[in-house]
C-alpha positions as CSV (number, residue, x, y, z in Angstrom):
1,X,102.5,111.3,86.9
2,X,101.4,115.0,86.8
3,X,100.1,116.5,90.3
4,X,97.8,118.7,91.2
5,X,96.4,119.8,94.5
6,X,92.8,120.3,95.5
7,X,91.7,122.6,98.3
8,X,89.6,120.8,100.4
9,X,87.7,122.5,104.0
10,X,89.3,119.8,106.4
11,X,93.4,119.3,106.9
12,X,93.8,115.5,107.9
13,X,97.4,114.0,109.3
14,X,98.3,111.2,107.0
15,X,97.6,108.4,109.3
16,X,94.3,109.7,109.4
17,X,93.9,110.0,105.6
18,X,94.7,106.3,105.0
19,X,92.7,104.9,108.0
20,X,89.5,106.2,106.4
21,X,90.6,105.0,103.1
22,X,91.4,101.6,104.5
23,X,87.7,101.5,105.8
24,X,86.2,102.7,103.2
25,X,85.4,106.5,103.6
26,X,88.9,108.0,102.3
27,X,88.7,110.5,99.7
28,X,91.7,110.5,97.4
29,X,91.6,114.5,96.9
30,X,93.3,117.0,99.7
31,X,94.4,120.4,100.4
32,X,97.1,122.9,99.4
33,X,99.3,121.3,101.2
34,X,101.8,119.7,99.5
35,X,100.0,116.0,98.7
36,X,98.4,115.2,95.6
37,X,95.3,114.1,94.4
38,X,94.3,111.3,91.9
39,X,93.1,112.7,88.4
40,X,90.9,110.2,86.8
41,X,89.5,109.8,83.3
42,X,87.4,106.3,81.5
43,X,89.5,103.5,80.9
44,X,87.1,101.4,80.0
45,X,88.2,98.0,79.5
46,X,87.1,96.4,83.0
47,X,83.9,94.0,82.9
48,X,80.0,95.4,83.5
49,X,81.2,98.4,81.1
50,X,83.0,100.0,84.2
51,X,86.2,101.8,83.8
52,X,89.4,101.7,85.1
53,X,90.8,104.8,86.8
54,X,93.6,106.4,84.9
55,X,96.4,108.0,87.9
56,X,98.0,109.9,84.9
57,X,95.2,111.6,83.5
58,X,94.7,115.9,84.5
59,X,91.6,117.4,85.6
60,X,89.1,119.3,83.5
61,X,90.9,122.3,82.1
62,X,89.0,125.6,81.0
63,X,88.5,127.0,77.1
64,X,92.3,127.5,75.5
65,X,91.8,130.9,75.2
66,X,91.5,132.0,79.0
67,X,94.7,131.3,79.5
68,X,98.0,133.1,79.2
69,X,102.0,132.7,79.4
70,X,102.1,134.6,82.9
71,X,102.0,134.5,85.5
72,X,103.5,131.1,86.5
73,X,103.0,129.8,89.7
74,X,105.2,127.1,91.5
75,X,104.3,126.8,94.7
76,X,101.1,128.1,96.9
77,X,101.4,131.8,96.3
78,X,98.5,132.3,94.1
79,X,95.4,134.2,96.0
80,X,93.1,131.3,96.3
81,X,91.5,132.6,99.3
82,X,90.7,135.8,97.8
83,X,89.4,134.1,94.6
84,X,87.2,131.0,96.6
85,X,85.7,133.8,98.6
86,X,84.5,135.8,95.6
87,X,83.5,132.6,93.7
88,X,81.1,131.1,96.1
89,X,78.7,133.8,96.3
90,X,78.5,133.2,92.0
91,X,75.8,131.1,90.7
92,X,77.0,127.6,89.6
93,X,80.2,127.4,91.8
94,X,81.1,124.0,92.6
95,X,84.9,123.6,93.2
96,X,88.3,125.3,93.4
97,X,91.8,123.5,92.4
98,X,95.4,124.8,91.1
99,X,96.1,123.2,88.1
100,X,99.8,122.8,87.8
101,X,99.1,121.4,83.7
102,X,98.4,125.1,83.3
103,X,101.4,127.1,84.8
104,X,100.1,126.6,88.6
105,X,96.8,128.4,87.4
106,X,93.7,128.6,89.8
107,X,90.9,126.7,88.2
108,X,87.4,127.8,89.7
109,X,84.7,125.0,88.7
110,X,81.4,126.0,87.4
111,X,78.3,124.0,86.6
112,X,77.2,127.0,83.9
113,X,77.7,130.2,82.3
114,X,81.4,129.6,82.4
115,X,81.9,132.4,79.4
116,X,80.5,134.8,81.9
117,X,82.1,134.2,85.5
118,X,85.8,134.3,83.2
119,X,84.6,137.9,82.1
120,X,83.7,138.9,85.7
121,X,87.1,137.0,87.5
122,X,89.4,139.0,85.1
123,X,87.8,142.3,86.0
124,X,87.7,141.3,89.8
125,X,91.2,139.8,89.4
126,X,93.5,142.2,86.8
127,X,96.6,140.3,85.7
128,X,95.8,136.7,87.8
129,X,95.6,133.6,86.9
130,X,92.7,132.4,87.2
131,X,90.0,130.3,84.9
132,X,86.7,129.2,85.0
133,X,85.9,126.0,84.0
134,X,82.8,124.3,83.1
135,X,82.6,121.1,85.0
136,X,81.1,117.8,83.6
137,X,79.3,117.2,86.8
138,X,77.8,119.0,90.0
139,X,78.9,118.7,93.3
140,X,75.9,117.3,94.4
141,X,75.6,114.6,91.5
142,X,78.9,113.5,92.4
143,X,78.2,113.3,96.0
144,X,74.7,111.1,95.1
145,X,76.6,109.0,92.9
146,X,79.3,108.7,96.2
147,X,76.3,107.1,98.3
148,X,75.1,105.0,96.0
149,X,78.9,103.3,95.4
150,X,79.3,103.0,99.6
151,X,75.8,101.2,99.9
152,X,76.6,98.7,96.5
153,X,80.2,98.1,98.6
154,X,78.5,97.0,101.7
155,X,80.2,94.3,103.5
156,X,83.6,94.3,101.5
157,X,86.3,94.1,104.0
158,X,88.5,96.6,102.1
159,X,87.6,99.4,99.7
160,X,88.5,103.3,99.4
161,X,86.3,105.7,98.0
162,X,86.5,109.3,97.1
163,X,84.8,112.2,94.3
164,X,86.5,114.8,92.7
165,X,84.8,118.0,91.2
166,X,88.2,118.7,89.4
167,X,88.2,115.3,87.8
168,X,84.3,114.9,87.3
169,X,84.6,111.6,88.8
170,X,83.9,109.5,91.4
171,X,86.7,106.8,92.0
172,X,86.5,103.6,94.1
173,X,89.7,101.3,95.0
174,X,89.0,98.0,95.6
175,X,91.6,95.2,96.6
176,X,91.0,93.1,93.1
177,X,89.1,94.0,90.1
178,X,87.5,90.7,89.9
179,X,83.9,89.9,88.6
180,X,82.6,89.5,92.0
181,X,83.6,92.9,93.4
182,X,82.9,94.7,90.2
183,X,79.3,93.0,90.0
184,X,78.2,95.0,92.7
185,X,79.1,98.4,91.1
186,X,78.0,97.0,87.3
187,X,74.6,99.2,87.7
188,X,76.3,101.9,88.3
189,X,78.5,102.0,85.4
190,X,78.9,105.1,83.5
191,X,80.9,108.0,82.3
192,X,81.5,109.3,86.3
193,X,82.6,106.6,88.1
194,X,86.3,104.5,87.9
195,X,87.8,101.7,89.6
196,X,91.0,101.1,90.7
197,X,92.6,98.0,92.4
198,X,95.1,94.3,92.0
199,X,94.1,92.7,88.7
200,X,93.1,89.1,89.9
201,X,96.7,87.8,88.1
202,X,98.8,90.3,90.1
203,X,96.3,90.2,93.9
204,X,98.3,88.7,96.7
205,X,96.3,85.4,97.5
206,X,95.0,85.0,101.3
207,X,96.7,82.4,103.3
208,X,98.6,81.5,106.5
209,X,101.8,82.4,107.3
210,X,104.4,80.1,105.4
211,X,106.5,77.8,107.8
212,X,109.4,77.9,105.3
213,X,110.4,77.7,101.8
214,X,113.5,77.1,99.4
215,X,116.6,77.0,101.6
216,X,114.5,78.3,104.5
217,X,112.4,78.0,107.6
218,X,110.5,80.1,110.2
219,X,111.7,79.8,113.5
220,X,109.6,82.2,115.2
221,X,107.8,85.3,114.7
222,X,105.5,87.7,117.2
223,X,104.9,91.3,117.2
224,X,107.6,92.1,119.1
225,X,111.2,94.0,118.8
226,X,112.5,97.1,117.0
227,X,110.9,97.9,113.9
228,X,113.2,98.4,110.9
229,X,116.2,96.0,112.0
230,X,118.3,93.2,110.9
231,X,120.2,90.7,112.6
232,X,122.6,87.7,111.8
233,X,123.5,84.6,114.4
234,X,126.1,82.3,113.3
235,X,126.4,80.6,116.8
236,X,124.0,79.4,119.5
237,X,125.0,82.4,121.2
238,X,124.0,85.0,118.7
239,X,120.9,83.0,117.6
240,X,119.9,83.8,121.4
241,X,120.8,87.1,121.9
242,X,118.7,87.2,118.4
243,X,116.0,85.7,119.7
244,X,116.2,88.0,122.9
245,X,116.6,91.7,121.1
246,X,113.8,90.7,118.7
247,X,111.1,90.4,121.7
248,X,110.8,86.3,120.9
249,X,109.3,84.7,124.3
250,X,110.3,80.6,124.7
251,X,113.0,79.1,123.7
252,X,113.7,79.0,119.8
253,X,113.8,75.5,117.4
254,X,117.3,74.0,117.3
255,X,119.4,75.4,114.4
256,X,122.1,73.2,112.6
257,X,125.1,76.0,112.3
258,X,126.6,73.7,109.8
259,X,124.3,73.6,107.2
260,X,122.6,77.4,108.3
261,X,122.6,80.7,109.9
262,X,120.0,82.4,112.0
263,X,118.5,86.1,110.6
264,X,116.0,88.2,112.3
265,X,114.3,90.5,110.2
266,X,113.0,93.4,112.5
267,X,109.7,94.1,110.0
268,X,106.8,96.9,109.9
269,X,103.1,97.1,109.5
270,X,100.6,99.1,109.4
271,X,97.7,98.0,111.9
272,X,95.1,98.5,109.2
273,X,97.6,96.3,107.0
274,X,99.1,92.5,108.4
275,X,102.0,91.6,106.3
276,X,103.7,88.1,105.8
277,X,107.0,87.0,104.9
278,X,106.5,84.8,101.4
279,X,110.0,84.0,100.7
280,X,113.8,84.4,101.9
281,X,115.3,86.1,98.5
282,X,118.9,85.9,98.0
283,X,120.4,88.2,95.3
284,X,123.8,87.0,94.6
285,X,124.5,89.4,91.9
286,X,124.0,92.4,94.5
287,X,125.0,90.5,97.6
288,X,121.7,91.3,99.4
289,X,119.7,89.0,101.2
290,X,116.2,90.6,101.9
291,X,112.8,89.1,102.7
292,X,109.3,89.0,100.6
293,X,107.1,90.8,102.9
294,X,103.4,91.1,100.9
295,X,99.8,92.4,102.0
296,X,97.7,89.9,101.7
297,X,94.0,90.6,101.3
298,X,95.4,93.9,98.9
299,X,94.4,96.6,100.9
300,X,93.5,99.5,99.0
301,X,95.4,101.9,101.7
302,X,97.1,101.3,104.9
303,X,97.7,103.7,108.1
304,X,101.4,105.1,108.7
305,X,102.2,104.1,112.1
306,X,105.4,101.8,112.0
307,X,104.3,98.7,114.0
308,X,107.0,95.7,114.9
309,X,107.0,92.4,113.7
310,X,109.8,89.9,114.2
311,X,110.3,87.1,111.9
312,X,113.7,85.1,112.6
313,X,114.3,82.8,110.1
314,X,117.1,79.8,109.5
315,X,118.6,79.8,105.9
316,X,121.3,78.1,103.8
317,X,124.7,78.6,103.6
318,X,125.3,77.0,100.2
319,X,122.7,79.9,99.5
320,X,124.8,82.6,100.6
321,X,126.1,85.3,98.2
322,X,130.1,85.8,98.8
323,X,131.4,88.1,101.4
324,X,130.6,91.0,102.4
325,X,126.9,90.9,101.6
326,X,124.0,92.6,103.4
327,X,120.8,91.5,104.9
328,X,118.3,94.5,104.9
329,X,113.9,94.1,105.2
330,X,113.0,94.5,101.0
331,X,114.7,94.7,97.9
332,X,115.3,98.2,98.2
333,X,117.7,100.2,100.0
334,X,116.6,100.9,103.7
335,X,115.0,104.8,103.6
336,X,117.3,107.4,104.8
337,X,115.6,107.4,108.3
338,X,116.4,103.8,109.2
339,X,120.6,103.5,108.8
340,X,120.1,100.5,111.1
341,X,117.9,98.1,109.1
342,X,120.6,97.0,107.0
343,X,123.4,94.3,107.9
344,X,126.9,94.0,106.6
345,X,128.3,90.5,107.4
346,X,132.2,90.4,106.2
347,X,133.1,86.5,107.1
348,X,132.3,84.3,104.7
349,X,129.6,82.3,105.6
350,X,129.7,79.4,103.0
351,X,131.9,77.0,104.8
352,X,130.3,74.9,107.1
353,X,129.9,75.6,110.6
354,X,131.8,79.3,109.7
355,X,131.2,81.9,111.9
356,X,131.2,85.9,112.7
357,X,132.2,87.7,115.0
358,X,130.6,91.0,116.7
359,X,133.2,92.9,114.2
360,X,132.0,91.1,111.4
361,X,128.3,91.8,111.6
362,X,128.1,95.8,111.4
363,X,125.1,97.5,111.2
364,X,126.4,99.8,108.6
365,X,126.8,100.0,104.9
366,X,128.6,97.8,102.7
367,X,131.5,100.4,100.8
368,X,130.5,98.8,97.6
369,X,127.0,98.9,97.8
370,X,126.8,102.8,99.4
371,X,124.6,103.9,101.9
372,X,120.9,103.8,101.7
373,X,120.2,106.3,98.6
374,X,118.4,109.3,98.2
375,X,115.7,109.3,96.1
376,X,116.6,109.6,92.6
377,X,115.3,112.3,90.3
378,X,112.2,111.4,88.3
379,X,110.0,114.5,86.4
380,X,107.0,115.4,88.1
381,X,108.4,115.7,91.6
382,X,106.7,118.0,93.8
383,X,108.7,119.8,96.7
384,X,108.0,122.3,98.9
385,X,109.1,126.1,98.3
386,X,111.6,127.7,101.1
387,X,112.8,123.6,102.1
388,X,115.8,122.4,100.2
389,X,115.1,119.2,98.9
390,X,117.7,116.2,98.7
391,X,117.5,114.0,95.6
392,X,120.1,111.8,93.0
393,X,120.0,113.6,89.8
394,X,122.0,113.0,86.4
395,X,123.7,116.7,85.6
396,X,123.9,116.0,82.2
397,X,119.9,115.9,82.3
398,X,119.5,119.3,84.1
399,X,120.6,121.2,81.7
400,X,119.8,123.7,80.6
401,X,116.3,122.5,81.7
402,X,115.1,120.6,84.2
403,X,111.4,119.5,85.4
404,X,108.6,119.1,86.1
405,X,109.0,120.5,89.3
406,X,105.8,121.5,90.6
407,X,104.2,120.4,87.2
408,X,107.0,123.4,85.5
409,X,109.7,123.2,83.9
410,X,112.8,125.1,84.1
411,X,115.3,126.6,82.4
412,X,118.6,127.7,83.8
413,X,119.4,131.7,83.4
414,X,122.8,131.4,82.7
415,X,123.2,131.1,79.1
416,X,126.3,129.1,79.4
417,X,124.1,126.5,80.6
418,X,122.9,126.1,77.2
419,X,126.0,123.9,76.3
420,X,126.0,121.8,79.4
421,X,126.4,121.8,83.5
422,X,129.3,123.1,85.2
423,X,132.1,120.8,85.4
424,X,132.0,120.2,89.1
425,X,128.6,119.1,88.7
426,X,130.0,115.5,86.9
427,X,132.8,115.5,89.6
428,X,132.3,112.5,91.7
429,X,129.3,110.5,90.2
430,X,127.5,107.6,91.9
431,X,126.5,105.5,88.7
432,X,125.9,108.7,87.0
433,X,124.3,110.5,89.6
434,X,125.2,113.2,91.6
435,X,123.9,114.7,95.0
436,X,121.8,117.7,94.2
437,X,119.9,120.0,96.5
438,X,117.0,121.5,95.0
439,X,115.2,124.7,96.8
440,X,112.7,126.5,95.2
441,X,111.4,130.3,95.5
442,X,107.8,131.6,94.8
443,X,108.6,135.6,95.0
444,X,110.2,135.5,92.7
445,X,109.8,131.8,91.2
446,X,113.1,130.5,91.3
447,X,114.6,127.1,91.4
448,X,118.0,126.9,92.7
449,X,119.9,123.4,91.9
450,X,123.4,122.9,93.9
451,X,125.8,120.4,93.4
452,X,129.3,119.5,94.8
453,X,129.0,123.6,96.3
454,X,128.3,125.0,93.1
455,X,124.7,126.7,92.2
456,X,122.5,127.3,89.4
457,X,119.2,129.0,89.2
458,X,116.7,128.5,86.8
459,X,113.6,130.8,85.4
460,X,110.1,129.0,85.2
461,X,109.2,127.9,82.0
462,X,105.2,129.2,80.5
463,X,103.7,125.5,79.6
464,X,103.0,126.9,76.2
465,X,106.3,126.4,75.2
466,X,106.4,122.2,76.1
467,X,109.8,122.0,76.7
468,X,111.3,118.6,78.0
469,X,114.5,117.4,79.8
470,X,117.6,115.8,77.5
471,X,117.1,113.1,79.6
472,X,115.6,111.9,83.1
C-alpha cells in the first residue's frame, strides 16, 4: 500500500481515533505524525452504482511539470508550516498533504487558478518542494456530502466515516456491503463518495457464543484474568489452578483427563469490539494449537485498550499434534510485547490419561518454532526518522536497493553493493531472513541498514527514476 500523511488541526491518541470511528464519526485521514491515511479512488462495481473504496490508490497529484528530482524528502523535514501559513491567506486554498508518490513533496490543494498559486509558491519558496494542485472537490462540498452520508446512516449500529481533500473523497466503512446497508447511501452515489466494508460471503455472522465444536468444549469463560496468556491442565490440579489464575468464579465442569486436557486461553478485546472463540484449531504440521477468536457484528474499527477475556476450554488428545507443540491466542506468533501468551508443552500428551509436569509446560518458545518474530520486511513500510526500527529482511533483496521506505526507495552508496550484500549479512539466516535494524536520517536523508554488526547506508532515490527491489 503506498502512504501518505495528511496534516490535520487536531492530534488524537489512537484509542481515541478508533472510538470515533467505531461510532461513527472517525475520519480515516490524520496528521504528520507518523500514521497514514486512506487514499481512495471509484471502484465501482458495488450495487446502487456506489463504489468501492480502493486502500491502494494515491491522492490527487499536481500537473507533471511542477515537479522536480530534488529535493527528496523522507521524513517530516519539509517546511509545511511555513508553506500552510502562506497558502491560507490565497484564494481557493482548501488543503495541505505530503505526498510521498512524489519524493515526500508538499502538495497544497487548490479549488482554482492552480497555474498561478505554483508561479507565486516557487517565488515565495526558491528550491522547495512544493506543488499546487487543483483539487476535484471543495472543502466544503466534501464536508456537505459528509452530513448527508451520517443522516442516510442513522441507526446502523456500526459505521466509520471520514472526507479527504487530498483524495477528493468522502469514504464510509460499513460492517457488510450488503443491499440493505448500501440502499441507504444508493442516492448518494457518485464520483465522491466510496464504501468500504465485509462482503456478505466473507462478514462474520451474529450469534451466541458456541458451547463447543470438533474435539472441543467450553468450560467456562468471563471477563476475567491476564490478557494475552495461555495455559495447559493435564490434572484436576492444574485444571484448578487454571481455573483460578484465569479469574473463573464457581467450580468448573468435570473433565475426563483420559480422553482430554484443560487450556485457558487468556484472550483480548477491545470494549468497542466483543469477540468469540468459533473454533479450537489444531495445526499439526506447525505444532500449534491456537484458538478462532472473530468479531462478530464486523466492526468497521475497534478501540486499543487490551481488555481480558478467559475462555478455558476441554480438547482431545487424539487431536494433539506430537511433542513439543505450543498453545498461543491466533494463528500468528504472539507480538513481541507478550513473550508470555505462548505455551510450550514437551510431554506427550496423546496417551491416555498422560500428564505434565510444571517443567513441561514453559511459558517460553519452542527452539524449533523461534520466538515470537519481528515483523517481516514488506515495501511501503513507514518508520520514523532518528528511531531505529527492528524488522526480518531477505539481504539478498536489499541490495543494492531497498524500499519503499517512506514511499522512497533507496540505493546503497557503496558501489560494491551493486554485486550483492556483504557476506555477514547472509550469516545466520532464519528461513532466509535476517535481523536488520533500519534507522533513517532526514539532514541529510539517509537510511542506514545493519545486520549481524555490519552497516550500510543508502542515498534516496528521485521517484523519477522507478526503481524496484530484486525481490521483497
Amino acid at each position: 500500500m503506498r502512504r501518505f500523511e495528511r496534516f490535520g488541526p487536531v492530534t488524537v491518541l489512537v484509542a481515541f481515533i478508533l472510538l470515533l470511528a467505531a461510532c461513527g464519526q472517525g475520519d480515516p485521514t490524520v496528521d504528520s505524525g507518523g500514521s497514514t491515511a486512506e487514499p481512495n479512488v471509484p471502484g465501482g462495481d458495488l450495487a446502487f452504482g456506489l463504489q468501492r473504496c480502493d486502500p491502494d490508490a494515491g491522492w490527487q497529484a499536481a500537473d507533471p511539470s511542477f515537479y522536480r528530482d530534488e529535493p527528496i524528502y523522507v521524513g517530516n523535514e519539509a517546511p509545511v508550516d511555513e508553506v500552510r501559513a502562506w497558502a491560507a491567506a490565497r484564494p481557493g486554498y482548501e488543503d495541505i498533504w505530503i505526498d510521498r508518490d512524489h519524493n515526500g513533496w508538499i502538495s497544497v490543494g487548490f479549488s482554482q487558478d492552480a497555474a498561478t498559486r505554483q508561479s507565486e509558491l516557487e517565488a515565495e519558496f526558491p528550491g522547495v518542494g512544493v506543488v499546487a494542485v487543483e483539487v476535484a472537490a471543495t472543502s466544503a462540498e466534501l464536508e456537505a456530502l459528509r452530513a448527508e452520508v451520517e443522516a442516510a446512516l442513522e441507526g446502523l449500529s456500526n459505521w466509520g466515516l471520514g472526507h479527504s481533500v487530498p483524495s477528493g473523497m468522502v469514504h464510509v466503512d460499513v460492517p457488510v456491503l450488503d443491499d440493505e446497508t448500501l440502499a441507504r447511501l444508493a442516492p448518494l452515489a457518485g464520483p465522491t463518495l466510496c464504501v468500504s466494508g465485509a462482503d456478505p460471503a466473507d462478514a462474520v455472522a451474529d450469534g451466541p457464543q458456541p458451547t463447543g465444536g470438533d474435539g472441543w468444549r467450553l468450560l467456562g469463560r468471563d471477563r476475567t484474568g491476564p490478557t494475552y496468556r495461555t495455559g495447559v491442565g493435564t490434572t484436576p490440579e492444574q485444571y484448578l489452578d487454571l481455573w483460578r489464575e484465569a479469574g473463573l468464579s464457581g467450580q468448573g465442569p468435570a473433565v475426563d483427563f483420559e480422553t482430554e486436557i484443560v487450556i485457558w486461553f487468556g484472550a483480548v478485546y477491545g470494549s468497542s469490539c466483543p469477540i468469540r472463540l468459533d473454533d479450537v484449531v489444531v495445526d499439526g504440521e506447525r505444532r500449534v494449537v491456537h484458538g478462532d477468536f472473530v468479531l462478530p457484528g464486523n466492526p468497521t474499527a475497534c478501540t486499543g485498550d487490551a481488555n481480558p477475556e478467559a475462555y478455558v476450554v476441554a480438547l482431545a488428545r487424539d487431536l494433539l499434534p506430537e511433542a513439543p507443540f505450543a498453545v498461543q491466542l491466533d494463528a500468528e506468533d504472539p507480538p513481541a510485547g507478550a513473550p508470555e501468551e505462548r505455551t510450550t508443552v514437551e510431554a506427550d500428551l496423546r496417551p491416555a490419561g498422560s500428564t505434565a509436569t510444571a517443567d513441561q509446560l514453559v511459558v517460553q518458545y519452542l527452539d524449533d518454532l523461534g520466538p515470537p518474530q519481528l515483523d517481516r520486511f514488506e515495501p511501503g513500510l513507514v518508520i520514523e526518522d532518528g528511531f531505529p526500527w527492528v524488522v526480518r529482511l531477505d539481504p539478498a533483496c536489499a541490495a543494492p536497493v531497498i524500499g519503499p521506505i517512506n514511499g522512497t526507495m533507496w540505493r546503497a552508496g557503496d558501489p560494491e553493493r551493486a554485486d550483492g550484500p556483504p557476506d555477514v549479512w547472509t550469516h545466520d539466516l532464519n528461513d532466509g531472513l535476517a535481523q536488520a535494524e533500519l534507522f533513517m536520517t532526514t539532514n541529510p536523508a539517509r537510511l542506514t541498514v545493519t545486520i549481524n554488526d555490519v552497516a550500510v547506508d543508502y542515498e534516496p532515490i528521485p521517484g523519477s527514476e522507478q526503481v524496484e527491489m530484486s525481490c521483497s
